[in-house]
N, C-alpha and C positions, 0 to 999 in steps of 0.2 A: 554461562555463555560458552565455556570452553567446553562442556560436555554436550552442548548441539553443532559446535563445528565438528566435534572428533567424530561425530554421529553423521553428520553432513559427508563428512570426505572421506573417510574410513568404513564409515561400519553402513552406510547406503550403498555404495557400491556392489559390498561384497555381499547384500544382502538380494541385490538387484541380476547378478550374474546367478546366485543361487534358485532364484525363481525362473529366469530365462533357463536355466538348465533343465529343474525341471518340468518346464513347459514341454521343454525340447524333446524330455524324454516321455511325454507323454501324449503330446502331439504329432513328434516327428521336426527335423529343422526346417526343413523349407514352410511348414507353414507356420514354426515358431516365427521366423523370419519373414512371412508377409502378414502376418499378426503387427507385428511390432513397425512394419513399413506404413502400413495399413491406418494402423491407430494414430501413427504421425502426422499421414494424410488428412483425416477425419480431425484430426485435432486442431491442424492449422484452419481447416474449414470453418468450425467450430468459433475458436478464436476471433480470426476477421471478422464473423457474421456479430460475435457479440461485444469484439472492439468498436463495433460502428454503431453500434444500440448505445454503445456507453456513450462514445463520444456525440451521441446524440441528444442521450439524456443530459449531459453537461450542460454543450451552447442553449442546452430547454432553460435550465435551471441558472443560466448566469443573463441570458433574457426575460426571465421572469422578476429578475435581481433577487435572486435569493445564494447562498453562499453552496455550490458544488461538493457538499463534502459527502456523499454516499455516492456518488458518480465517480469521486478521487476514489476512492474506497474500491469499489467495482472496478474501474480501469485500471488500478493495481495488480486488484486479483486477477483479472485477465492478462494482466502481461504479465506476473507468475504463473501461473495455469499453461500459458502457452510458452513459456520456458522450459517448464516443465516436461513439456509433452516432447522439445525437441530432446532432450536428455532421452537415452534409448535406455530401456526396460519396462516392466507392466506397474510396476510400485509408484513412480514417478508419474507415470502415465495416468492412474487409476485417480492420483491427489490434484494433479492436471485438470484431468475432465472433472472433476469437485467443482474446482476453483470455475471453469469456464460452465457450469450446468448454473443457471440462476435459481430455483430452489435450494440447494446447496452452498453457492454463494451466499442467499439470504442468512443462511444459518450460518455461515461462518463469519458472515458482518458481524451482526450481533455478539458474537465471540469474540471478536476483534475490538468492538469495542466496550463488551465491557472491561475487556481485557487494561485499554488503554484509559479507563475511566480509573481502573482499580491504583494506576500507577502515576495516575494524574491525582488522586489522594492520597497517595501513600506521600508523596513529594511534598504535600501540603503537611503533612502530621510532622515530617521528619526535620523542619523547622522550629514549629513551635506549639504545632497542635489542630490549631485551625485556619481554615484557609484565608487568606486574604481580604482583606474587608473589598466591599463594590463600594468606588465611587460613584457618588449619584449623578443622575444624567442630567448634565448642564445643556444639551442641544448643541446647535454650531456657531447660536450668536454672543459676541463677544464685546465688552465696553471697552472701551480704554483710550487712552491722548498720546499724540507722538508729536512729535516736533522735529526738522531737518537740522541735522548741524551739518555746516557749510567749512567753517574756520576748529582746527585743533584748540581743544580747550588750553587756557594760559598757561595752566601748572607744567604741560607739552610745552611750549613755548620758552619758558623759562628754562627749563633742563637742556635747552640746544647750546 
């Protein structure tokens, strides 16, 4: 983990002025700089049009009752995707529109989770080997006898 933040905050930066430079020198600034204004525009576009897909896909799927978890998945990615894209340079930008293009999101789902599947069993092994036994499915109905107590039992009683 400490060698993707120093990568995060250190070595993206100076990886991201290195490419804007030379865009710059190979495009010229003014339209390095309406390149990168541009793509912000187009990104945030982007973004909204498929924050409102997702958040559509959701209320589908929690009306259909069935459990939201590839719409979480998506709406993640798109609000990193459009994080991304507000961060200025083309490296950010390029991983940005990834995340918000849904063929490419598809493919990074899938990554994502097997990624979280591999470390949902690695946790199970690192106990004891195998994973947790399933209790079996008893339903919602339930026997049992209750009775109201009114008065503190005596042994209460005694001890005042």
């Amino acid at each position: 983990m400490p060698l993707v933040l120093l990568f995060l905050f250190l070595l993206l930066p100076i990886l991201e002025l290195y490419v804007i430079i030379q865009v710059g020198q190979a495009i010229g600034l003014v339209p390095t700089l309406l390149l990168l204004i541009l793509d912000g525009f187009a990104g945030a576009a982007l973004a909204r049009s498929q924050g409102r897909n997702a958040w559509a896909r959701f209320n589908r799927a929690l009306a259909e009752g069935r459990a939201p978890a590839r719409e979480t998945l998506d709406g993640g990615m798109i609000i990193l995707g459009g994080a991304l894209l507000l961060a200025p340079g083309f490296i950010t930008d390029i991983v940005g529109f990834a995340l918000l293009i849904p063929p490419t999101r598809a493919l990074l789902r899938g990554l994502v989770a097997r990624l979280a599947r591999r470390r949902v069993s690695f946790a199970w092994t690192v106990g004891g080997g195998a994973p947790p036994p399933r209790r079996p499915d008893r339903g919602y109905d339930f026997e049992g006898t209750a009775h109201e107590v009114t008065d503190p039992p005596r042994e209460l009683e005694d001890r005042r």
